[in-house]
Biotite code that builds the C-alpha atoms (Angstrom):
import biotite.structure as struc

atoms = struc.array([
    struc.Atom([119.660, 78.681, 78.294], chain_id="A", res_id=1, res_name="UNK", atom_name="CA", element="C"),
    struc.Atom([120.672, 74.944, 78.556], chain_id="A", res_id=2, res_name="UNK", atom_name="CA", element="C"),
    struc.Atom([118.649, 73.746, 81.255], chain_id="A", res_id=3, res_name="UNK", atom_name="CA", element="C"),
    struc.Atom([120.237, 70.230, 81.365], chain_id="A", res_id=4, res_name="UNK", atom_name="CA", element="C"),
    struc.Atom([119.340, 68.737, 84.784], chain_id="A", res_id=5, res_name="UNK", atom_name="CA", element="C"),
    struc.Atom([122.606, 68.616, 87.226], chain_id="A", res_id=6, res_name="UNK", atom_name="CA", element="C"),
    struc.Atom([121.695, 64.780, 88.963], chain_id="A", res_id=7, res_name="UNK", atom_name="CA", element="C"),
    struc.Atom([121.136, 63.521, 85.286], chain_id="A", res_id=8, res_name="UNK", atom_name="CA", element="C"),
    struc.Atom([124.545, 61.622, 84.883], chain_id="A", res_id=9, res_name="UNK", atom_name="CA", element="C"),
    struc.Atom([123.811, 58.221, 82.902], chain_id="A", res_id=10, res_name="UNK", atom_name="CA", element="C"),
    struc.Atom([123.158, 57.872, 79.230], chain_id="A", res_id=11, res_name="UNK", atom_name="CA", element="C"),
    struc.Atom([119.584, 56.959, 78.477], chain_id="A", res_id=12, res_name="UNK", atom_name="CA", element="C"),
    struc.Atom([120.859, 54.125, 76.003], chain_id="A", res_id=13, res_name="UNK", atom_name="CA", element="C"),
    struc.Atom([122.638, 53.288, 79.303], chain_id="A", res_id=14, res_name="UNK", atom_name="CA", element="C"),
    struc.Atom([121.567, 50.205, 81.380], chain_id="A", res_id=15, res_name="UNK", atom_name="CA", element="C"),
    struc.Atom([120.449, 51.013, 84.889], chain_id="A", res_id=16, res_name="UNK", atom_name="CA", element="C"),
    struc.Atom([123.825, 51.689, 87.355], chain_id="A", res_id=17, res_name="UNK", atom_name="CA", element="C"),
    struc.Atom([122.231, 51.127, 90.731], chain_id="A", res_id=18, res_name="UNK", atom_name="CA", element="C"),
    struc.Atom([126.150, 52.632, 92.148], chain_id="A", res_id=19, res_name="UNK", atom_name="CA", element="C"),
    struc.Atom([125.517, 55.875, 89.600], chain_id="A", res_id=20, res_name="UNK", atom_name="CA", element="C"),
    struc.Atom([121.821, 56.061, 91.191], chain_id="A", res_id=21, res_name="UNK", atom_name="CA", element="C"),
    struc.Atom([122.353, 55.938, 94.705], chain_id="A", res_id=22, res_name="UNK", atom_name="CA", element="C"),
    struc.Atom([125.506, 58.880, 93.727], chain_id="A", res_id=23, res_name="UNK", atom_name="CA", element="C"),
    struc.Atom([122.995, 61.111, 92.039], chain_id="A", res_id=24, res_name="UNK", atom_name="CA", element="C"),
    struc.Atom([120.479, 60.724, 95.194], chain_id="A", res_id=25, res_name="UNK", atom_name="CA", element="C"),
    struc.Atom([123.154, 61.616, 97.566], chain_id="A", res_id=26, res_name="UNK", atom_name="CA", element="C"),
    struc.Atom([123.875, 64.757, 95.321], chain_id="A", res_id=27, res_name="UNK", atom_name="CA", element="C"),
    struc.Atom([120.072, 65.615, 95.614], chain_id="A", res_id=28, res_name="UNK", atom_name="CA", element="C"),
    struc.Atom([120.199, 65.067, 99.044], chain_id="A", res_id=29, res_name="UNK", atom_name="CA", element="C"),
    struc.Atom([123.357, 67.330, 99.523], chain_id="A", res_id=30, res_name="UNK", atom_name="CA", element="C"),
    struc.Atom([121.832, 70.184, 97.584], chain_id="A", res_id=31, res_name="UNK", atom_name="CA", element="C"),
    struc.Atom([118.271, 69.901, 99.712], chain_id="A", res_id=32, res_name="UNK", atom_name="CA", element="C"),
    struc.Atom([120.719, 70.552, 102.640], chain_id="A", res_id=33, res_name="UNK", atom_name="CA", element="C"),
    struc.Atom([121.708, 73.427, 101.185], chain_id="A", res_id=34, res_name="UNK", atom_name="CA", element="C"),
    struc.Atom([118.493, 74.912, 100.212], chain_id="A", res_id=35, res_name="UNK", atom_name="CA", element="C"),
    struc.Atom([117.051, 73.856, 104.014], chain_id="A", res_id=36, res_name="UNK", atom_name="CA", element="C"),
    struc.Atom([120.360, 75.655, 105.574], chain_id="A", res_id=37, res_name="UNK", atom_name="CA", element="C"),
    struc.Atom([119.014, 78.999, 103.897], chain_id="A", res_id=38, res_name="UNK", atom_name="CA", element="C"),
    struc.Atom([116.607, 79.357, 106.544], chain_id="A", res_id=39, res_name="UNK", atom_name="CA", element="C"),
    struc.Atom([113.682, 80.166, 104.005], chain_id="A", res_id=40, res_name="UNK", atom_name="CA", element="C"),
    struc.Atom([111.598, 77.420, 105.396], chain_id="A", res_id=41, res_name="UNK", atom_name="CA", element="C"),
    struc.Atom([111.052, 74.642, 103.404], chain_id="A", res_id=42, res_name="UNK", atom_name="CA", element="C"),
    struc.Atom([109.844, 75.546, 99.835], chain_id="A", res_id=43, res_name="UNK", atom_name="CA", element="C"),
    struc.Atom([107.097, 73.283, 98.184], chain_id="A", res_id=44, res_name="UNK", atom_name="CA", element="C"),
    struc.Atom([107.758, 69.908, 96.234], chain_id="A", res_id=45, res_name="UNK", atom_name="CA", element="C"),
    struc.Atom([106.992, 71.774, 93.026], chain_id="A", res_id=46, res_name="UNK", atom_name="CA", element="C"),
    struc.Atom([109.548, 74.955, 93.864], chain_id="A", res_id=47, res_name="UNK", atom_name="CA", element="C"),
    struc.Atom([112.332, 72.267, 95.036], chain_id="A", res_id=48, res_name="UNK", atom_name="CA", element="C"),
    struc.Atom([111.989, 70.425, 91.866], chain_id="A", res_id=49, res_name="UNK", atom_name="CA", element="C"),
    struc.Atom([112.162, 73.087, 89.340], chain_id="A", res_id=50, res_name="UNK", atom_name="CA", element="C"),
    struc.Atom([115.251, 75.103, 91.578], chain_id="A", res_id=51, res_name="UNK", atom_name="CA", element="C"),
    struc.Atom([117.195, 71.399, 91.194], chain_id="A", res_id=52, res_name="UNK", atom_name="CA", element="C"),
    struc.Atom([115.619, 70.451, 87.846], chain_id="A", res_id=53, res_name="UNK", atom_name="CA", element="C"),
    struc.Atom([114.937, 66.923, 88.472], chain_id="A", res_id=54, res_name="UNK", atom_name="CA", element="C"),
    struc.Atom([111.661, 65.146, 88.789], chain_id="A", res_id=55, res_name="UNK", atom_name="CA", element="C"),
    struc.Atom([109.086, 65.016, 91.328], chain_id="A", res_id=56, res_name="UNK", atom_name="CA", element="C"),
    struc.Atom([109.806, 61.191, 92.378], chain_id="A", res_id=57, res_name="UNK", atom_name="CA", element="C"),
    struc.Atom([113.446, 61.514, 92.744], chain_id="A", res_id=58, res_name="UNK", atom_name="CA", element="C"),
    struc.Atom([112.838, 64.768, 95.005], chain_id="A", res_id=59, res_name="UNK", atom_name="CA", element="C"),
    struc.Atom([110.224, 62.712, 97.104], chain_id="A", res_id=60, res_name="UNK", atom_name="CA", element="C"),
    struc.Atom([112.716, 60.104, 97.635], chain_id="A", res_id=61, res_name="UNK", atom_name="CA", element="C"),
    struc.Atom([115.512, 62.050, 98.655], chain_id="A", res_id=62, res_name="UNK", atom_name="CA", element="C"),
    struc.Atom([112.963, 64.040, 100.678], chain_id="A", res_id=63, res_name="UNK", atom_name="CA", element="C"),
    struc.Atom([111.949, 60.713, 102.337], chain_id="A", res_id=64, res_name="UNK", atom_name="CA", element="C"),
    struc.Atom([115.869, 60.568, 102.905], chain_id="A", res_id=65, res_name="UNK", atom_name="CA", element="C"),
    struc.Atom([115.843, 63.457, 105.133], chain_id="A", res_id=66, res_name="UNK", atom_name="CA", element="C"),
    struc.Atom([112.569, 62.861, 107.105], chain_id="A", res_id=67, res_name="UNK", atom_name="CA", element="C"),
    struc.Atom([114.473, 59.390, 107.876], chain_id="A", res_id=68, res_name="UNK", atom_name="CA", element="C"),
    struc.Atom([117.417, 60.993, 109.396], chain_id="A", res_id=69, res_name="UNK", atom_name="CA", element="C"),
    struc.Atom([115.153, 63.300, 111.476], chain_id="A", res_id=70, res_name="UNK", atom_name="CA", element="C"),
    struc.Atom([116.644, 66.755, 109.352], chain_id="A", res_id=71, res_name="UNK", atom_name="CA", element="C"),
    struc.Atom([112.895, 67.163, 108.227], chain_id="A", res_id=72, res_name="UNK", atom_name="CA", element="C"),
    struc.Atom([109.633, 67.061, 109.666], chain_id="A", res_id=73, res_name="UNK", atom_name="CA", element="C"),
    struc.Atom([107.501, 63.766, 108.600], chain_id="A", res_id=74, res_name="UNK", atom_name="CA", element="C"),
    struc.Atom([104.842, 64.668, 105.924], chain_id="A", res_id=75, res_name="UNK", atom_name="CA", element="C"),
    struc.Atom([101.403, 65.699, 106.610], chain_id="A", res_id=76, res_name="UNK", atom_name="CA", element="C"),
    struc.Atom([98.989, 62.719, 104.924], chain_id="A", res_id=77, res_name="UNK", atom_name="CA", element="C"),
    struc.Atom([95.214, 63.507, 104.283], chain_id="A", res_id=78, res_name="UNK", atom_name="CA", element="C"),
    struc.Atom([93.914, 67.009, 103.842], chain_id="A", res_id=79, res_name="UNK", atom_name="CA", element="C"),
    struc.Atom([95.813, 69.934, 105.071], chain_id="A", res_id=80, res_name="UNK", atom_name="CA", element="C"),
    struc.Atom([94.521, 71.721, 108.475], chain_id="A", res_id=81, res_name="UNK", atom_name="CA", element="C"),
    struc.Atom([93.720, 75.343, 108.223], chain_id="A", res_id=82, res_name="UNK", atom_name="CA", element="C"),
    struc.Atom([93.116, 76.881, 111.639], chain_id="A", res_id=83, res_name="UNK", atom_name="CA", element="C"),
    struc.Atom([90.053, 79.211, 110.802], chain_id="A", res_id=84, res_name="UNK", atom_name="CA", element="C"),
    struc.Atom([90.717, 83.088, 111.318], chain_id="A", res_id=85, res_name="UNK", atom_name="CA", element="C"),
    struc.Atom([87.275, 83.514, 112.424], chain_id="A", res_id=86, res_name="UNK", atom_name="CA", element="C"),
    struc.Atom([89.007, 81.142, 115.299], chain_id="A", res_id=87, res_name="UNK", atom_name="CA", element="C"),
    struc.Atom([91.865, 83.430, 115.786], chain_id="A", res_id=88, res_name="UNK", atom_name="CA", element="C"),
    struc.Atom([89.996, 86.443, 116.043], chain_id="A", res_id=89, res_name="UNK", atom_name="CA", element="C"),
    struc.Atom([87.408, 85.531, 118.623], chain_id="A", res_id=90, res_name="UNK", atom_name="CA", element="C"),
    struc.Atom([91.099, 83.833, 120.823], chain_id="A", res_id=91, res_name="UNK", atom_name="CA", element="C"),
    struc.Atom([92.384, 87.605, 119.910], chain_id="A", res_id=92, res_name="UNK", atom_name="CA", element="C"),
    struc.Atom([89.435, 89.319, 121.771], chain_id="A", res_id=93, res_name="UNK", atom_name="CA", element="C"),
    struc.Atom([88.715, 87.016, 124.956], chain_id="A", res_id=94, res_name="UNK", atom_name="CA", element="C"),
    struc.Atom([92.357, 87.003, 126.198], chain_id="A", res_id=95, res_name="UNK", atom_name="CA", element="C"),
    struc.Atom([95.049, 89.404, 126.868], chain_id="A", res_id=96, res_name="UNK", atom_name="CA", element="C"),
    struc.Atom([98.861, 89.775, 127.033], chain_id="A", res_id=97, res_name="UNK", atom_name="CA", element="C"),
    struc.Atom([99.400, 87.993, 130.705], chain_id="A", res_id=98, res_name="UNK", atom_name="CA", element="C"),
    struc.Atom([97.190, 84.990, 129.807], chain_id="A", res_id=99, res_name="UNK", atom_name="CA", element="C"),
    struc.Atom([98.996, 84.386, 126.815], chain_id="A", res_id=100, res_name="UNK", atom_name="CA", element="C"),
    struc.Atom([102.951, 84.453, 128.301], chain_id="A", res_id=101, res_name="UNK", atom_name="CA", element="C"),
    struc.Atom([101.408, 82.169, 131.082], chain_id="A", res_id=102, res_name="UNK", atom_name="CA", element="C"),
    struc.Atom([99.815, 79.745, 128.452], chain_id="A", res_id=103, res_name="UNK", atom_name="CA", element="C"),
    struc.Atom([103.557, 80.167, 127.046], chain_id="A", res_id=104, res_name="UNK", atom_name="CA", element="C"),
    struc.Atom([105.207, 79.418, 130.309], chain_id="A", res_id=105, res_name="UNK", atom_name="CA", element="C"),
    struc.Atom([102.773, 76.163, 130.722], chain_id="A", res_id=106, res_name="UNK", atom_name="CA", element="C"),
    struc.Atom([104.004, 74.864, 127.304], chain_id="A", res_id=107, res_name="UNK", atom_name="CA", element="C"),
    struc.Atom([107.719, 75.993, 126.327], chain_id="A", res_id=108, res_name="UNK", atom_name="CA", element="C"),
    struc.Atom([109.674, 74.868, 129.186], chain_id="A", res_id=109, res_name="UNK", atom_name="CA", element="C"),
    struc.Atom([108.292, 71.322, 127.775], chain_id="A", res_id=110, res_name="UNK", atom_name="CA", element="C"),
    struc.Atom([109.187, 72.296, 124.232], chain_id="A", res_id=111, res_name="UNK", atom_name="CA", element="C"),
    struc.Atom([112.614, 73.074, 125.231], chain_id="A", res_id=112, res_name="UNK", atom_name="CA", element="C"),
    struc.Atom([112.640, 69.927, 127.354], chain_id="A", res_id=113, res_name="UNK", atom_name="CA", element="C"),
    struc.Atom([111.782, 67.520, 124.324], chain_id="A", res_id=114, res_name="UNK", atom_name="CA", element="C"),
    struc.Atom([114.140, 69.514, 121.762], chain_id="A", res_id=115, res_name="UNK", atom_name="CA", element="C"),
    struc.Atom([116.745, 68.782, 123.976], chain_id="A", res_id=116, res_name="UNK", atom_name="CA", element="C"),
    struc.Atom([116.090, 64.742, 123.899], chain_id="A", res_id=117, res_name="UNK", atom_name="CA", element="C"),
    struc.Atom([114.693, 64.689, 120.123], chain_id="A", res_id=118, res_name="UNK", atom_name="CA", element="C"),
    struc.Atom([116.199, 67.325, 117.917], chain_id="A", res_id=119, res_name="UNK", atom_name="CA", element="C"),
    struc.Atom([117.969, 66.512, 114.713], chain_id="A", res_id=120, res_name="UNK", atom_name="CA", element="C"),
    struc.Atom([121.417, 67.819, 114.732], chain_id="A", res_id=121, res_name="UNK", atom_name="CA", element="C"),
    struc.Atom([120.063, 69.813, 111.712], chain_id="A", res_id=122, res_name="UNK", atom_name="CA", element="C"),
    struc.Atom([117.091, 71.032, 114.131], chain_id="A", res_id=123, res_name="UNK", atom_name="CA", element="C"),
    struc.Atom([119.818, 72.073, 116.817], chain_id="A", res_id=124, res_name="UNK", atom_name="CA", element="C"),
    struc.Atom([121.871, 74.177, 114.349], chain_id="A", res_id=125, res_name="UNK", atom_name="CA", element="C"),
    struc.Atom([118.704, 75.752, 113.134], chain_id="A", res_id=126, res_name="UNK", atom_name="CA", element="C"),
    struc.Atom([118.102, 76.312, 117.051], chain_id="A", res_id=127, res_name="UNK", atom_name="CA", element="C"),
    struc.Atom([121.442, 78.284, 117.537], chain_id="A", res_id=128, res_name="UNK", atom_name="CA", element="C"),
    struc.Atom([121.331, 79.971, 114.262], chain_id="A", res_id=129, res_name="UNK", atom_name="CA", element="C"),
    struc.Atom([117.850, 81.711, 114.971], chain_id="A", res_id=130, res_name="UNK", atom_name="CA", element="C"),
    struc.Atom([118.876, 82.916, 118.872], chain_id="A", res_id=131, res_name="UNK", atom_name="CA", element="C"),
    struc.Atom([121.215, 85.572, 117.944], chain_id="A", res_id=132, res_name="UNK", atom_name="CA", element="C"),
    struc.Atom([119.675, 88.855, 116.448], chain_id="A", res_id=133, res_name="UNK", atom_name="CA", element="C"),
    struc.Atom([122.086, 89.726, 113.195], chain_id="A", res_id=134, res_name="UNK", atom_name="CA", element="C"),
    struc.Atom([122.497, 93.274, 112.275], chain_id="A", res_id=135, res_name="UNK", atom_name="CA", element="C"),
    struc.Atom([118.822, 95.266, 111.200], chain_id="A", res_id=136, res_name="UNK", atom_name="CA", element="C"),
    struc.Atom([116.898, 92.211, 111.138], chain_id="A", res_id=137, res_name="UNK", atom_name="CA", element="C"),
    struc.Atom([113.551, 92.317, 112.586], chain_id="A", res_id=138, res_name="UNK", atom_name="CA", element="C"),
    struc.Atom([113.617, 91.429, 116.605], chain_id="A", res_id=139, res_name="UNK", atom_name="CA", element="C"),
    struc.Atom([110.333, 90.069, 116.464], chain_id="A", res_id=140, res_name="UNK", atom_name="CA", element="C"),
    struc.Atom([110.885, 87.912, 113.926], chain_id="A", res_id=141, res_name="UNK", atom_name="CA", element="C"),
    struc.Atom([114.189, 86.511, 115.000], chain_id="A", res_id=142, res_name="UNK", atom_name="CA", element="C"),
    struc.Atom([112.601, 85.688, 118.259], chain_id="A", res_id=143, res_name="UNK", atom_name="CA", element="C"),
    struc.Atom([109.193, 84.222, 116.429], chain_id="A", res_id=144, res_name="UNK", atom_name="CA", element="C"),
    struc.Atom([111.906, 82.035, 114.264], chain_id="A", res_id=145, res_name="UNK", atom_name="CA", element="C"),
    struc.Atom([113.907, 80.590, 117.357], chain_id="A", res_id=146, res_name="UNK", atom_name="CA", element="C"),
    struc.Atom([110.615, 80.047, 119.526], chain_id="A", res_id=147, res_name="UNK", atom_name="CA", element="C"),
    struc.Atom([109.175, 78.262, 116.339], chain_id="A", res_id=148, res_name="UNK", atom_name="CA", element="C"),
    struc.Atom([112.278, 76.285, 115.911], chain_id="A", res_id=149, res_name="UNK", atom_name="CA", element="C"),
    struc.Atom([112.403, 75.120, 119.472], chain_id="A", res_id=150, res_name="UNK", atom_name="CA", element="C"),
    struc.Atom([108.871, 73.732, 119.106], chain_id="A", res_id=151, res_name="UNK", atom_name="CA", element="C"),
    struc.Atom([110.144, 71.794, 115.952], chain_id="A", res_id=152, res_name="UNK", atom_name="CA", element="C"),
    struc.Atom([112.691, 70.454, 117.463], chain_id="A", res_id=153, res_name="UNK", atom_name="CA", element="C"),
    struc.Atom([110.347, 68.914, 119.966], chain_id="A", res_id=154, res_name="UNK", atom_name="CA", element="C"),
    struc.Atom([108.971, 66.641, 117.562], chain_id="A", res_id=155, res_name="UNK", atom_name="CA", element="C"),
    struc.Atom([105.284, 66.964, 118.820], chain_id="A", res_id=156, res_name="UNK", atom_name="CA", element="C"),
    struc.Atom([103.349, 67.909, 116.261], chain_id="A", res_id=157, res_name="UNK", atom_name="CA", element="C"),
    struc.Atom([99.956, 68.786, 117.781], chain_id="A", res_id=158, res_name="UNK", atom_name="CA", element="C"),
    struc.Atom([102.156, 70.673, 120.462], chain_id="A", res_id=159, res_name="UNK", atom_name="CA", element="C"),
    struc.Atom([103.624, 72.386, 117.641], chain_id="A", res_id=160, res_name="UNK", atom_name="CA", element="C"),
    struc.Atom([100.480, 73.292, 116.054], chain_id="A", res_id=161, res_name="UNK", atom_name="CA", element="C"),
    struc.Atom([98.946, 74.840, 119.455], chain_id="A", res_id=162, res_name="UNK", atom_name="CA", element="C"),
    struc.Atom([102.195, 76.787, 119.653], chain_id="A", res_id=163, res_name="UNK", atom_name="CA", element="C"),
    struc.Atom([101.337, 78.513, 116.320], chain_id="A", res_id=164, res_name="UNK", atom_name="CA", element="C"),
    struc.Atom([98.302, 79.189, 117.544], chain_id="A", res_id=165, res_name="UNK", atom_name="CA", element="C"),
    struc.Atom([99.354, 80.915, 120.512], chain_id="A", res_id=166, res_name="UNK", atom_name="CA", element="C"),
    struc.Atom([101.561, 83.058, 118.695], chain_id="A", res_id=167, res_name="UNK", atom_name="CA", element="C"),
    struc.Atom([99.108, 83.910, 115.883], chain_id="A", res_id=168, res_name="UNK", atom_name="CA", element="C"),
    struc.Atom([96.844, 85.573, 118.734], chain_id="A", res_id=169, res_name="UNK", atom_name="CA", element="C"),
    struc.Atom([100.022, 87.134, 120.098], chain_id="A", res_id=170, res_name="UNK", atom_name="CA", element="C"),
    struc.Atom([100.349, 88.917, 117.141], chain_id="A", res_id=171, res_name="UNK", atom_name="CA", element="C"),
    struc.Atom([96.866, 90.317, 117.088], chain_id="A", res_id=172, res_name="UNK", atom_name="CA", element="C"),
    struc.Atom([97.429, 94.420, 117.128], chain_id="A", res_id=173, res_name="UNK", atom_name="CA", element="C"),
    struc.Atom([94.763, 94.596, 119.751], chain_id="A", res_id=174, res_name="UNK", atom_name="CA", element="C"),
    struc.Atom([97.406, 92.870, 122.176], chain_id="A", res_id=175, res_name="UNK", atom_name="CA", element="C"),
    struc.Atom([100.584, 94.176, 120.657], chain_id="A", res_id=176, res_name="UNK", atom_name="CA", element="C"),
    struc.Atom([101.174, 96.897, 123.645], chain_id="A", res_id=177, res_name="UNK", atom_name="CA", element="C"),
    struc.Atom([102.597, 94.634, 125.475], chain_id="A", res_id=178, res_name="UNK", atom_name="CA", element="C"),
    struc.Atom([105.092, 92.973, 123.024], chain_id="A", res_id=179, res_name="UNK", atom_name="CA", element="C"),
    struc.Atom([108.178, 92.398, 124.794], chain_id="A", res_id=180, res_name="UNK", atom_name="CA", element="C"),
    struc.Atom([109.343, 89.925, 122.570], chain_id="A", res_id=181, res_name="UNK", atom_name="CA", element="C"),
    struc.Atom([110.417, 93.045, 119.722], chain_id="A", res_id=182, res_name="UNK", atom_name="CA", element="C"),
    struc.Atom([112.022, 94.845, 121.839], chain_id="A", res_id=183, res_name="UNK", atom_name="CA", element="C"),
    struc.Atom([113.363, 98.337, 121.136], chain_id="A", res_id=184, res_name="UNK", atom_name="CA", element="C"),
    struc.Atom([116.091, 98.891, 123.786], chain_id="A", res_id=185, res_name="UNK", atom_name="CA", element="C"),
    struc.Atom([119.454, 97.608, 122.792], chain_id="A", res_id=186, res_name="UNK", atom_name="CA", element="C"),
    struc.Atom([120.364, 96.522, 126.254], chain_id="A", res_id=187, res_name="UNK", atom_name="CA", element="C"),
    struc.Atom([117.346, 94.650, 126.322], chain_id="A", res_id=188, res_name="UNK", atom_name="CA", element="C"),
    struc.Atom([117.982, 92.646, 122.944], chain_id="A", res_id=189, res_name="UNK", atom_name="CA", element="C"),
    struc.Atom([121.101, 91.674, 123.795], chain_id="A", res_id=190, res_name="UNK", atom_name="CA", element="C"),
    struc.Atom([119.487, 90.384, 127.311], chain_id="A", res_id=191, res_name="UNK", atom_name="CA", element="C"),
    struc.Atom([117.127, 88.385, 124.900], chain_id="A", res_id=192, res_name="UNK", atom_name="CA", element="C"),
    struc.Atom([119.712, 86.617, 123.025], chain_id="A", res_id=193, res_name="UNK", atom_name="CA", element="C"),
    struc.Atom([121.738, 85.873, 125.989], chain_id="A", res_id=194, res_name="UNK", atom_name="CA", element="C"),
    struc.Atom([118.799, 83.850, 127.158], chain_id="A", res_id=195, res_name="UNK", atom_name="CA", element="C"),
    struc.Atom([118.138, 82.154, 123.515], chain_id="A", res_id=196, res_name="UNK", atom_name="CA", element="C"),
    struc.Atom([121.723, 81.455, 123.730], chain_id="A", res_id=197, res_name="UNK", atom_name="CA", element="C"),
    struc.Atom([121.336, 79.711, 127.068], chain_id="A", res_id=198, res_name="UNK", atom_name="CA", element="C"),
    struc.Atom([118.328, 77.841, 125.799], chain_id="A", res_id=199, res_name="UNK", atom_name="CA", element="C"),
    struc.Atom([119.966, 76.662, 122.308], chain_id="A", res_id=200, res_name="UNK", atom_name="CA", element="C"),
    struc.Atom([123.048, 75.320, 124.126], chain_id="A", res_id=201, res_name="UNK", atom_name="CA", element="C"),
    struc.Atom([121.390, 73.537, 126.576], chain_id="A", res_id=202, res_name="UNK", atom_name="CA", element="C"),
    struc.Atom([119.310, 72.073, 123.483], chain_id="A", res_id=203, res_name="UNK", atom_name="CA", element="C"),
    struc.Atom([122.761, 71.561, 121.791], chain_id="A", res_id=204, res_name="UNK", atom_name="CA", element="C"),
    struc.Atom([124.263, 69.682, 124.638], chain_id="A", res_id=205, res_name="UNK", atom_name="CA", element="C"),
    struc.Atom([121.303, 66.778, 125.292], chain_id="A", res_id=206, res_name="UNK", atom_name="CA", element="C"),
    struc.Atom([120.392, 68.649, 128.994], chain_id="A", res_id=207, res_name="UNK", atom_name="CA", element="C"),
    struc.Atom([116.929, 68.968, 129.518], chain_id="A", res_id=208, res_name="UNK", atom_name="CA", element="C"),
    struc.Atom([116.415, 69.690, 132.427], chain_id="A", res_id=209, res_name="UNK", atom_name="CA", element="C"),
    struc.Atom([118.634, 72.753, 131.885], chain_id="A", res_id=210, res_name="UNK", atom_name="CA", element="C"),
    struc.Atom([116.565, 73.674, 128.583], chain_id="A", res_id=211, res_name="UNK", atom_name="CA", element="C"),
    struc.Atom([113.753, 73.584, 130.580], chain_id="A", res_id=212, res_name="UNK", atom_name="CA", element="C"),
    struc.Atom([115.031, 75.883, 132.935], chain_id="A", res_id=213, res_name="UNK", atom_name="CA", element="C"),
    struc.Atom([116.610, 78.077, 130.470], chain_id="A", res_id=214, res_name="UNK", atom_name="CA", element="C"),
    struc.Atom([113.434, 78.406, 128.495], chain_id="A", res_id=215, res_name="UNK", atom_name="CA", element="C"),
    struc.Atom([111.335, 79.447, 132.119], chain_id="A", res_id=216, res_name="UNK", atom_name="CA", element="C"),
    struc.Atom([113.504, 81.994, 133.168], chain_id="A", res_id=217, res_name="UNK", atom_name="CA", element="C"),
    struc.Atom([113.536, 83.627, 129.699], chain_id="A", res_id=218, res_name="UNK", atom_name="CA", element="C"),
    struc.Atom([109.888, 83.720, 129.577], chain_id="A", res_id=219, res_name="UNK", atom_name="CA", element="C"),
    struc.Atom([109.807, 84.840, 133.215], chain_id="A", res_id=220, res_name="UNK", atom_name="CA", element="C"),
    struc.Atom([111.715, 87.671, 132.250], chain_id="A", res_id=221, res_name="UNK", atom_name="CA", element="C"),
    struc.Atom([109.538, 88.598, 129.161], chain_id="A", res_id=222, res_name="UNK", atom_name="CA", element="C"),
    struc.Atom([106.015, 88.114, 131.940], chain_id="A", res_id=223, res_name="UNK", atom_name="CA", element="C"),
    struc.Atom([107.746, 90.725, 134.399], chain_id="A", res_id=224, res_name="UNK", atom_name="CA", element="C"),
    struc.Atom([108.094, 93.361, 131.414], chain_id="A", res_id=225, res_name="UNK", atom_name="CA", element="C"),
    struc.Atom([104.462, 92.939, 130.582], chain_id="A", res_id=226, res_name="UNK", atom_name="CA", element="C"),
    struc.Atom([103.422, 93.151, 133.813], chain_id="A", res_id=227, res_name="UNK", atom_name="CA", element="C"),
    struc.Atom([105.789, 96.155, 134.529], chain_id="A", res_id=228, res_name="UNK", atom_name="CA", element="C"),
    struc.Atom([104.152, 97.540, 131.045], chain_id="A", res_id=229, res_name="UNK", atom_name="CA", element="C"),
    struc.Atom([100.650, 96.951, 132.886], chain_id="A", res_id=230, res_name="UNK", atom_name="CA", element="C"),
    struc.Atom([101.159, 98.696, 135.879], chain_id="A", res_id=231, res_name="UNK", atom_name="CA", element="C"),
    struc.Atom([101.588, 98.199, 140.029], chain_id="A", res_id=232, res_name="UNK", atom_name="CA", element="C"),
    struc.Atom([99.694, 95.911, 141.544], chain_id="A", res_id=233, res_name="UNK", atom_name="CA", element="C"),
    struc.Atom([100.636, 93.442, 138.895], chain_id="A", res_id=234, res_name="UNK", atom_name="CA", element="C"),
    struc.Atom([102.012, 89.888, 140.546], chain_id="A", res_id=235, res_name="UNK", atom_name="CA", element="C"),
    struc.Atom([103.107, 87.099, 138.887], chain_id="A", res_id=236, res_name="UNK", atom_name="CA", element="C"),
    struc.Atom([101.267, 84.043, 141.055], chain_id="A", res_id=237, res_name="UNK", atom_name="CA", element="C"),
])
């Protein structure tokens, strides 16, 4: 198979056409829209280069493209941070389900708040894809994917970071009995994405204080089912 590159447009005997550059970068640019609008995440530099058959430098500077326009996070410089599972697993014993939804409640209210002033309008429509549920996809991940993008779109890295954290000893299967966020009742998952709705709109229109309250009174509804799930005597202070 011819595997010609597709932003490869000017003959090398050619002299340099800045015009027939700057074309073939927008092209690049264009297509990493594409691939980002997917939903996949975003791949590595290697994977982008060989799906678009061009070379390393040209991705990286269409790449810097996007990170300019706020459609991708900055770049991580220096060695890559690895939260240690040891870490996770000693987080996963000490706590339980109703001091993790109130660590929640302390830090996505402020998540929604800053998506609302920083997003990228490529962040927002990842926002309101991610709050509806589609047809047999996975609750729990839908609802890991919207809370994730929310944080992104709060353009606060360490806050992000912590957030992953939080949800990585959510996930734990010795705290699991109390996941409300996957839920199983159909009248309940439509509840859900009623509130992600609310949230991502508020997000989409530039209102933060109503993000913020969007995102509390979702997660207050997600503490009173694990409380519920816990028994009487349960109160939320």
């Amino acid at each position: 198979m011819n595997r010609s590159a597709p932003f490869e447009h000017q003959n090398a005997d050619d002299p340099p056409d800045p015009s027939a550059r700057d074309e073939s970068l927008a092209e690049i640019v264009a297509a990493l829209r594409g691939i980002l609008a997917e939903g996949n995440g975003t791949p590595s530099e290697r994977a982008l280069a060989e799906r678009l058959n061009i070379k390393r430098h040209r991705l990286r500077r269409a790449l810097d493209q996007l990170r300019a326009a706020g459609e991708l996070a900055p770049a991580r410089t220096g060695r890559p941070r690895t939260t240690p599972a040891r870490r996770g697993d000693d987080l996963a014993r000490d706590t339980n389900p109703v001091e993790i939804i109130e660590l929640r409640m302390m830090l996505e209210p402020a998540l929604a708040r800053l998506a609302a002033l920083r997003a990228s309008p490529f962040e927002i429509m990842r926002i309101q894809r991610a709050a509806t549920t589609p047809p047999g996809a996975s609750a729990g991940a839908v609802d890991l994917a919207f809370h994730k993008a929310v944080a992104a779109g709060a353009r606060n890295s360490l806050a992000t970071e912590l957030y992953a954290l939080i949800r990585q000893v959510a996930t734990d299967a010795r705290l699991r009995f109390g996941n409300s966020d996957n839920p199983s009742c159909p009248n309940r998952l439509r509840q859900r994405d009623a509130e992600h709705k609310a949230i991502a709109d508020a997000i989409a229109a530039r209102d933060p204080d109503a993000a913020e309250q969007a995102m509390r009174a979702h997660l207050g509804a997600v503490q009173r089912q694990i409380l519920d799930r816990l028994g009487p005597g349960m109160a939320v202070a």
